[in-house]
NUZA-53909 format. One record per residue: residue number from 0; residue in three letters; z, x, y of N, C-alpha, C in turn. Coordinates in pm, whole numbers, plus 50000, padded with zeros to 5 digits. Atoms other than C-alpha are relative to their C-alpha. Layout:
BEGIN
<atom><nr>NUM</nr><rest>ala</rest><n_up>Z</n_up><n_east>X</n_east><n_north>Y</n_north><ca_up>Z</ca_up><ca_east>X</ca_east><ca_north>Y</ca_north><c_up>Z</c_up><c_east>X</c_east><c_north>Y</c_north></atom>
...
//
This chain:
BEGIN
<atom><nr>0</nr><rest>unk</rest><n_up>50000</n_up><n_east>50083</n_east><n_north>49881</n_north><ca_up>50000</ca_up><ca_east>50000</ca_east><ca_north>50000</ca_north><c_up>50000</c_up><c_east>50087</c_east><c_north>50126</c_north></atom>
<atom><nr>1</nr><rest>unk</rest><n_up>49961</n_up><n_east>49958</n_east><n_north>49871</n_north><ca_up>50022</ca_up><ca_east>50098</ca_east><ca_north>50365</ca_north><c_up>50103</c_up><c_east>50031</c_east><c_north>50091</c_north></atom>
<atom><nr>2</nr><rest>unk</rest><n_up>49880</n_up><n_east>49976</n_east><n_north>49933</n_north><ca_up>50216</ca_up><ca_east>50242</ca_east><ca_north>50590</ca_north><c_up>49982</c_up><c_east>49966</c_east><c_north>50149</c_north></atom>
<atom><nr>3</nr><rest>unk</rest><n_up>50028</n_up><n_east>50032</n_east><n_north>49884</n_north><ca_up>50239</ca_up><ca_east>50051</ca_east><ca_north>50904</ca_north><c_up>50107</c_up><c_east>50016</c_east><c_north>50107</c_north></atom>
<atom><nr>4</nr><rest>unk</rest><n_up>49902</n_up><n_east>49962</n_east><n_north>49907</n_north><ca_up>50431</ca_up><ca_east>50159</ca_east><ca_north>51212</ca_north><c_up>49930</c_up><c_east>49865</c_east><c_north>50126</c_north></atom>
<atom><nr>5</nr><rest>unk</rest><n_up>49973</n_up><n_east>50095</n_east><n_north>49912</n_north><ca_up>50530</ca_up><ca_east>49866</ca_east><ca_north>51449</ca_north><c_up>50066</c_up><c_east>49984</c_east><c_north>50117</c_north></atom>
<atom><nr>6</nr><rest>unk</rest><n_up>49897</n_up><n_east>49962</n_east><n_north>49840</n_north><ca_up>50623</ca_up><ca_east>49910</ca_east><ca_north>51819</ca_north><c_up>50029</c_up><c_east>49829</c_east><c_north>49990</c_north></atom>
<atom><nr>7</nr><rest>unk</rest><n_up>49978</n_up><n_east>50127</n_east><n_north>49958</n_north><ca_up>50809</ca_up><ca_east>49611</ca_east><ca_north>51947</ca_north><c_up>50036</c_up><c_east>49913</c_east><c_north>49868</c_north></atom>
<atom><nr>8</nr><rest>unk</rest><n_up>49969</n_up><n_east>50080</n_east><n_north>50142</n_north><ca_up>50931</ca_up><ca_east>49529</ca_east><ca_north>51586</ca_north><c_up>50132</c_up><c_east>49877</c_east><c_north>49998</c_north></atom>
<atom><nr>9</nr><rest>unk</rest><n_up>49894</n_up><n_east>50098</n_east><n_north>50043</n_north><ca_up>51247</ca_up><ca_east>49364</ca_east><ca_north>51674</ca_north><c_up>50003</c_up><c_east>49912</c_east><c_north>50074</c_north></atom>
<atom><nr>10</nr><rest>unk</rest><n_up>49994</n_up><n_east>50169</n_east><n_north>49927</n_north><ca_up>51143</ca_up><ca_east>49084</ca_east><ca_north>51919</ca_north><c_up>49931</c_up><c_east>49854</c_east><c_north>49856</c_north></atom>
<atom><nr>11</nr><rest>unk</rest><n_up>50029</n_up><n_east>50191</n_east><n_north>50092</n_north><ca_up>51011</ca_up><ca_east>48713</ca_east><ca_north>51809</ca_north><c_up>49893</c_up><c_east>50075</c_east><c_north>49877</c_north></atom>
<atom><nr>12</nr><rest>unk</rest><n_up>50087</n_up><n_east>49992</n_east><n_north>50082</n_north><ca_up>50716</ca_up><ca_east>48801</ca_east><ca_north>51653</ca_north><c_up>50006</c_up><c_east>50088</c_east><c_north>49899</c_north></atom>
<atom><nr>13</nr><rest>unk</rest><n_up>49935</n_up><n_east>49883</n_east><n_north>50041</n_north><ca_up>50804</ca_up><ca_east>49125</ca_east><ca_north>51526</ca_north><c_up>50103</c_up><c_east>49984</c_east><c_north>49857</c_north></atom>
<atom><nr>14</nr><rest>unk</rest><n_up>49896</n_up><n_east>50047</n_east><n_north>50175</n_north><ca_up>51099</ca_up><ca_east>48977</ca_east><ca_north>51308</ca_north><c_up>49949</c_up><c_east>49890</c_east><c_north>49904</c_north></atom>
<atom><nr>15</nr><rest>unk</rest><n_up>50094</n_up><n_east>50101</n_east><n_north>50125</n_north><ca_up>50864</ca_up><ca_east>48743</ca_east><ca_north>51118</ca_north><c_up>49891</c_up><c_east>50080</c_east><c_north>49968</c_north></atom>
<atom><nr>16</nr><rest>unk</rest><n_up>50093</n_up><n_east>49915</n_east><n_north>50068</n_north><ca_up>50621</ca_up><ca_east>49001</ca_east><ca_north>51092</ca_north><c_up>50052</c_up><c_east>50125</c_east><c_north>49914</c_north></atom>
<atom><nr>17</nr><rest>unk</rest><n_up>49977</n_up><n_east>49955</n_east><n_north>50057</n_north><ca_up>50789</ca_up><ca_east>49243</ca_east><ca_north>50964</ca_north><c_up>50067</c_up><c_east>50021</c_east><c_north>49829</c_north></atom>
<atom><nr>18</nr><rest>unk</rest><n_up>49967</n_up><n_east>50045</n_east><n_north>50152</n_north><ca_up>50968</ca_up><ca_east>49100</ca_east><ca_north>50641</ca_north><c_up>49843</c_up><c_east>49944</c_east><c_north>49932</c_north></atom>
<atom><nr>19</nr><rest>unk</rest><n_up>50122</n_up><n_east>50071</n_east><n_north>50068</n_north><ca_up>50627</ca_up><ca_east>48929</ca_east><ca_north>50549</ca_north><c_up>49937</c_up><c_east>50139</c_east><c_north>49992</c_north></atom>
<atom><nr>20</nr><rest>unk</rest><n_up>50080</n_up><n_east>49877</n_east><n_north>50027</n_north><ca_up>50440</ca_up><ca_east>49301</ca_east><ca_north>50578</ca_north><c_up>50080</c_up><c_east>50047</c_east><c_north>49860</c_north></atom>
<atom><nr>21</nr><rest>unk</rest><n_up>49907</n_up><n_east>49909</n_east><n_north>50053</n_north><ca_up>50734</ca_up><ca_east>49460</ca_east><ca_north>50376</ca_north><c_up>49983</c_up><c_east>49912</c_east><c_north>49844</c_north></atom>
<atom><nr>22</nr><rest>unk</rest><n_up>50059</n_up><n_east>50085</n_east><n_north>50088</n_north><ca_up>50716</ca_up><ca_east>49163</ca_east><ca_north>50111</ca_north><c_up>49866</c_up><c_east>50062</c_east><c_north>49947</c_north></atom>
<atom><nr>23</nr><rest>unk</rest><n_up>50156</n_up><n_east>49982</n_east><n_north>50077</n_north><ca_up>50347</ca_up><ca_east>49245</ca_east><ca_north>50024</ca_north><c_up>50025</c_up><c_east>50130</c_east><c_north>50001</c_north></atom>
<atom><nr>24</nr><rest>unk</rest><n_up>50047</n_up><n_east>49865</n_east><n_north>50074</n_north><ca_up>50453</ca_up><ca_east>49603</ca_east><ca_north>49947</ca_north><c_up>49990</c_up><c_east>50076</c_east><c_north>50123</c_north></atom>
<atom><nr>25</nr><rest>unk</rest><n_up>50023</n_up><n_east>49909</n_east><n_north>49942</n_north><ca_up>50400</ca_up><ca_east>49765</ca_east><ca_north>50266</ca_north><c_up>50098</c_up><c_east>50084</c_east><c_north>50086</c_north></atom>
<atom><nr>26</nr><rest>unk</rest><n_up>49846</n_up><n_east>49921</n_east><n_north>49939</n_north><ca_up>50618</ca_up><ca_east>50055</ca_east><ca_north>50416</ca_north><c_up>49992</c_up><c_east>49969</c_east><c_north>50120</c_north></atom>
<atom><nr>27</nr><rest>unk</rest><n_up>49970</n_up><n_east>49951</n_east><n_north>49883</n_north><ca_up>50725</ca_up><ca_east>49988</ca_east><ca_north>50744</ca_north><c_up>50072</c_up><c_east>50042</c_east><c_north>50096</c_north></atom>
<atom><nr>28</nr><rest>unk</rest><n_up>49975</n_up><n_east>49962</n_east><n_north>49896</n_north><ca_up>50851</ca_up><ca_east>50119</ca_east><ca_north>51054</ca_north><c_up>50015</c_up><c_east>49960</c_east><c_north>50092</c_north></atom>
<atom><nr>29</nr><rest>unk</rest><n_up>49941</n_up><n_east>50096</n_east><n_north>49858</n_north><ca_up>51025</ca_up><ca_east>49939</ca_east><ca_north>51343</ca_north><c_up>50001</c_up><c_east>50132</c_east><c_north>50158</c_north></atom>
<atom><nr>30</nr><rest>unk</rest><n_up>49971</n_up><n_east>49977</n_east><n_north>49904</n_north><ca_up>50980</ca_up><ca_east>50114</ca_east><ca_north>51672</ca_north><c_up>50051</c_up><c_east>49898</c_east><c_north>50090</c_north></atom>
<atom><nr>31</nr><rest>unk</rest><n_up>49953</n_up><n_east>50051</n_east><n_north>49856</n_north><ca_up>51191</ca_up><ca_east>49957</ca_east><ca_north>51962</ca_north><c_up>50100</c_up><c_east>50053</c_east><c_north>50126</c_north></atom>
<atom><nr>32</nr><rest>unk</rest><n_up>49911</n_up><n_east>49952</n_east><n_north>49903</n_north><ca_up>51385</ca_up><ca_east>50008</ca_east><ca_north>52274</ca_north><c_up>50123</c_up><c_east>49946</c_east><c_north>49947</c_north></atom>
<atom><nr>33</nr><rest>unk</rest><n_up>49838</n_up><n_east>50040</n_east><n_north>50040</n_north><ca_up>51713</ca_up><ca_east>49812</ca_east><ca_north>52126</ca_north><c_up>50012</c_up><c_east>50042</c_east><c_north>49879</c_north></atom>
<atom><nr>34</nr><rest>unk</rest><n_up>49954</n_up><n_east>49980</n_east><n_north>50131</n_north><ca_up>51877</ca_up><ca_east>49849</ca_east><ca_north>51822</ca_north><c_up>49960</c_up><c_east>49877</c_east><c_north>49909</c_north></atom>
<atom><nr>35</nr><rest>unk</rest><n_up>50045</n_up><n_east>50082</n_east><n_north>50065</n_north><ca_up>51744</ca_up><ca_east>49652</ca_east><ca_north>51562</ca_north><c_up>50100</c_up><c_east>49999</c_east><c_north>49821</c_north></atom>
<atom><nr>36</nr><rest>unk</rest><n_up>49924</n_up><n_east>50035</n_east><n_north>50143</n_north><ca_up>51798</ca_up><ca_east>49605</ca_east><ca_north>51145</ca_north><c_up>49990</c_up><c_east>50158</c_east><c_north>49959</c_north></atom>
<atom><nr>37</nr><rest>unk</rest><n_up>50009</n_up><n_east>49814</n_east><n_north>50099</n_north><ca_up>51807</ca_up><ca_east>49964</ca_east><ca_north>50921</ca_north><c_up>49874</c_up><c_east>49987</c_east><c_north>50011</c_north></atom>
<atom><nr>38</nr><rest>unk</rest><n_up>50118</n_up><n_east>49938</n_east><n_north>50021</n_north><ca_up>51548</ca_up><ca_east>50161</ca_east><ca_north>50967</ca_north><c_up>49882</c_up><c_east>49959</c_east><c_north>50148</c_north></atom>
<atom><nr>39</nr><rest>unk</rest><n_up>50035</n_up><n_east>50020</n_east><n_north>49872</n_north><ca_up>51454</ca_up><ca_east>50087</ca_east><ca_north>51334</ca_north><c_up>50029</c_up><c_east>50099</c_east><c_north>50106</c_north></atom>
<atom><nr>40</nr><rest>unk</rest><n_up>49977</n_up><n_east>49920</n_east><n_north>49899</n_north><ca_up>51385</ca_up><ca_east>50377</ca_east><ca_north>51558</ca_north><c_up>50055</c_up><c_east>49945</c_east><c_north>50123</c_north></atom>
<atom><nr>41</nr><rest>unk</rest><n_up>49979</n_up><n_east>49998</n_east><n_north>49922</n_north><ca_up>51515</ca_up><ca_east>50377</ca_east><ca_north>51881</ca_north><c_up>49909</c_up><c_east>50077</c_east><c_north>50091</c_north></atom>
<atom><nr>42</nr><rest>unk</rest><n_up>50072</n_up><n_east>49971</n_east><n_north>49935</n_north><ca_up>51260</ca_up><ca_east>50479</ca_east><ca_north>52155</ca_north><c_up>49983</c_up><c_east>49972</c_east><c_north>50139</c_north></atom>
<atom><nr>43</nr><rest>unk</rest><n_up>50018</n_up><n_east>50021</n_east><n_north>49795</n_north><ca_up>51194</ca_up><ca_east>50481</ca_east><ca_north>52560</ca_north><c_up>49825</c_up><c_east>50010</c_east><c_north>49936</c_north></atom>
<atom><nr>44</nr><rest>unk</rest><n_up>50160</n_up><n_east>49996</n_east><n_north>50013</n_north><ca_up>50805</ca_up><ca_east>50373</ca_east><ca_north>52497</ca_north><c_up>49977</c_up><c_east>50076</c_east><c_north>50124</c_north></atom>
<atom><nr>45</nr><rest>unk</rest><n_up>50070</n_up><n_east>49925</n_east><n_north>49876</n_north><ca_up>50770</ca_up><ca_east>50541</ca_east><ca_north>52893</ca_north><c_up>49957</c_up><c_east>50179</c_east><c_north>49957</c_north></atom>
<atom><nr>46</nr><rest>unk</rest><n_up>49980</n_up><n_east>49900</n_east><n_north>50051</n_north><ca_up>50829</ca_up><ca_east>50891</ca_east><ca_north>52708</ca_north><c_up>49851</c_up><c_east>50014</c_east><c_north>49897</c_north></atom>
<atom><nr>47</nr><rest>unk</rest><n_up>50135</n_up><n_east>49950</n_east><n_north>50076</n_north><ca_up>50452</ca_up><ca_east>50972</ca_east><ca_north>52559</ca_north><c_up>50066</c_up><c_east>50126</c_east><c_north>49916</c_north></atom>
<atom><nr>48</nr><rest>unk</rest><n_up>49918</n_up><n_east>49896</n_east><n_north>50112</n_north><ca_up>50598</ca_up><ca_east>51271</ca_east><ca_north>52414</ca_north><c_up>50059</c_up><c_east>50019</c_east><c_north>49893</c_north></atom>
<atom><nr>49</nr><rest>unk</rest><n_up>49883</n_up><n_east>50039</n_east><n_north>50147</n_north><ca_up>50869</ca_up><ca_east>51152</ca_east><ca_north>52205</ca_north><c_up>49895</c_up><c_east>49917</c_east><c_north>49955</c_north></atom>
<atom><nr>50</nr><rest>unk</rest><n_up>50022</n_up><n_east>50064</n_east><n_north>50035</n_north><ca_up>50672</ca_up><ca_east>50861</ca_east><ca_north>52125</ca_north><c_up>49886</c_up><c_east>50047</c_east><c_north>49855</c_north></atom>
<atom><nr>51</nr><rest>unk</rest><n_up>50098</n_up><n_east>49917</n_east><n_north>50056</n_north><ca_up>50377</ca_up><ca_east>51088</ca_east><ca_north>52016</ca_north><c_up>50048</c_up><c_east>50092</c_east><c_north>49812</c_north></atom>
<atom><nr>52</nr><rest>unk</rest><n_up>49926</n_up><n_east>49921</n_east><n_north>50146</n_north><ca_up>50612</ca_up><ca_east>51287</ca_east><ca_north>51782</ca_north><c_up>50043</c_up><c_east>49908</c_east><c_north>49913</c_north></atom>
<atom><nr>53</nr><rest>unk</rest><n_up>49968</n_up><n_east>50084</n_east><n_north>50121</n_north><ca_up>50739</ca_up><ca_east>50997</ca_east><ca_north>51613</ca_north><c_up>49878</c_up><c_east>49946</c_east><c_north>49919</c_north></atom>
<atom><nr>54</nr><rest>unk</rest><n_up>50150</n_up><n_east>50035</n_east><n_north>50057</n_north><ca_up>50390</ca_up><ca_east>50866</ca_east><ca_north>51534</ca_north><c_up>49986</c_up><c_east>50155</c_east><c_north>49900</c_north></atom>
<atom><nr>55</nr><rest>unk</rest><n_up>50023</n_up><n_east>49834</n_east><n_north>50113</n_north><ca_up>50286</ca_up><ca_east>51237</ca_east><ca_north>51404</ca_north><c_up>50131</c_up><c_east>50002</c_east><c_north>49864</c_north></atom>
<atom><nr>56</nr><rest>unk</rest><n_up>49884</n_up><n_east>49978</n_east><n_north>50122</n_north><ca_up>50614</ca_up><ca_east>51246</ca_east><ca_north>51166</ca_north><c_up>49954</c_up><c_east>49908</c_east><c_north>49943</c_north></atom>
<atom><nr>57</nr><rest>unk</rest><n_up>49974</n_up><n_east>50098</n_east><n_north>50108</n_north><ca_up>50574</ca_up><ca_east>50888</ca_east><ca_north>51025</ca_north><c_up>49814</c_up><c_east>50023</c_east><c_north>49911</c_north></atom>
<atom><nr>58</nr><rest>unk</rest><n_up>50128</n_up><n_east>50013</n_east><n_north>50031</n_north><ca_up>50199</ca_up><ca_east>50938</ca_east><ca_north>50993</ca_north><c_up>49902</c_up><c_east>49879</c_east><c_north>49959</c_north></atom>
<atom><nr>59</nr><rest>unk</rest><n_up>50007</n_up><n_east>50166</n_east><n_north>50091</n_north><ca_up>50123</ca_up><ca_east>50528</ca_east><ca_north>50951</ca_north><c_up>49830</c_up><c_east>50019</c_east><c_north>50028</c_north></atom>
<atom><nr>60</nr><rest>unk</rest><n_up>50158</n_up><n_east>50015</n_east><n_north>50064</n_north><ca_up>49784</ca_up><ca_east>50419</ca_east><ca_north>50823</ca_north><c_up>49957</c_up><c_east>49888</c_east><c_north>50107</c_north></atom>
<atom><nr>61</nr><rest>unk</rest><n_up>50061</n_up><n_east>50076</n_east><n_north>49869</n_north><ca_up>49816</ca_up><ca_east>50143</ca_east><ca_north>51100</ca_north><c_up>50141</c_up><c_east>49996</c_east><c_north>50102</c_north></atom>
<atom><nr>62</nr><rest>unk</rest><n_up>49840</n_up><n_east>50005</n_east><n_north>49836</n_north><ca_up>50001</ca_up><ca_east>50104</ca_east><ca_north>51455</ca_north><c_up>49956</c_up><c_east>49863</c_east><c_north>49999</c_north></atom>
<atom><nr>63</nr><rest>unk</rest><n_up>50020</n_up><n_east>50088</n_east><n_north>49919</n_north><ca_up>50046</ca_up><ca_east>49754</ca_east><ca_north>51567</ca_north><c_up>50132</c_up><c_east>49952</c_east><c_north>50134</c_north></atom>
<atom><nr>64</nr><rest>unk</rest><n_up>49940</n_up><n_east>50042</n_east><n_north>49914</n_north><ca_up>50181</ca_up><ca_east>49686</ca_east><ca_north>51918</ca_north><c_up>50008</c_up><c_east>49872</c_east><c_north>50032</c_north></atom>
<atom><nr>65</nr><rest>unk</rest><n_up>49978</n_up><n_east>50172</n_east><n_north>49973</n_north><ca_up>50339</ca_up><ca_east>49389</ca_east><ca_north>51998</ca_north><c_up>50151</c_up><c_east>50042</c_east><c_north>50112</c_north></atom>
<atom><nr>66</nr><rest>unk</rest><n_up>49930</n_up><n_east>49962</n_east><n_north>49810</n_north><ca_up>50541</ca_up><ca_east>49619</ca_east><ca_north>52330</ca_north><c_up>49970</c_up><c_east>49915</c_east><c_north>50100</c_north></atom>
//
């Protein structure tokens, strides 16, 4: 399956999308500015830098923003 990295994982949409991805098998990855469930980075999206490096480490097969 895929590895999908998700900015904006722990608002509305975000928390119904993410159990339904994870369900069908796929790894993912919660980027947000708050604290969310396990396994939810913490991030300042203004910071290109950091943001950049976290992308490069997780290496996901898809990004979807929903920032």
């Amino acid at each position: 399956m895929a590895s999908i990295c998700i900015l904006g994982g722990t608002g509305m949409l975000g928390s119904s999308l993410v159990p339904h991805l994870q369900n069908l098998g796929h790894q993912v990855v919660c980027l947000s500015r708050k604290v969310g469930d396990i396994g939810t980075v913490i991030i300042d999206y203004s910071n290109e830098t950091s943001l950049m490096s976290i992308l490069d480490s997780y290496g996901p097969d898809y990004i979807i923003n929903l920032a």
